[in-house]
C-alpha positions as CSV (number, residue, x, y, z in Angstrom):
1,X,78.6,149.2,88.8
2,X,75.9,146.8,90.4
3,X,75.2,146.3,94.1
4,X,74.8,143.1,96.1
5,X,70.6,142.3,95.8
6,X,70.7,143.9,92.2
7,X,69.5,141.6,88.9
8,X,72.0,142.6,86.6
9,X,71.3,139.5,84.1
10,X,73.7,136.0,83.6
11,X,77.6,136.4,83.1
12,X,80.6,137.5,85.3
13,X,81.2,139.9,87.9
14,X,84.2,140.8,89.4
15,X,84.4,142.8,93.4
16,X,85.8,145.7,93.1
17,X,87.1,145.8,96.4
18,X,88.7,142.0,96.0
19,X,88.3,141.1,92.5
20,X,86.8,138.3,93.1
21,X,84.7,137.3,90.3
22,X,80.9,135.0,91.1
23,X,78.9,134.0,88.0
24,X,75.2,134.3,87.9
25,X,73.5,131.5,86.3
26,X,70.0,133.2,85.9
27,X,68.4,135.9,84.9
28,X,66.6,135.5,88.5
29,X,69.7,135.1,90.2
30,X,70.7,138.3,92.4
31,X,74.2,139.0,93.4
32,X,75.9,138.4,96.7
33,X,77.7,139.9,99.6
34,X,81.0,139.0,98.5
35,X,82.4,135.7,99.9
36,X,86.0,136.9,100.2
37,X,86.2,140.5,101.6
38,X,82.4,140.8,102.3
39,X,82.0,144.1,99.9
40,X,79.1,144.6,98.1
41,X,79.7,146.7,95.1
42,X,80.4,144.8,91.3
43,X,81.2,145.6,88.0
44,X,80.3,143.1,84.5
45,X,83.4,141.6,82.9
């Protein structure tokens, strides 16, 4: 499980409140609040 700010590293990640799923582009990139239910816990599909 990752939380919104985290670095978890490129690929998909689904809400787990939602599952709505953001991709991260970059290593760099950090992942959001999510846009649909505003939850900030993730897991790595």
């Amino acid at each position: 499980m990752y939380t919104t700010g985290e670095k978890p590293g490129k690929g998909k990640y689904k809400c787990l409140k939602c599952g709505k799923i953001v991709t991260l582009e970059n290593d760099s990139d950090s992942l959001p609040i999510c846009p649909v239910c505003k939850h900030d816990k993730w897991e790595k599909l």
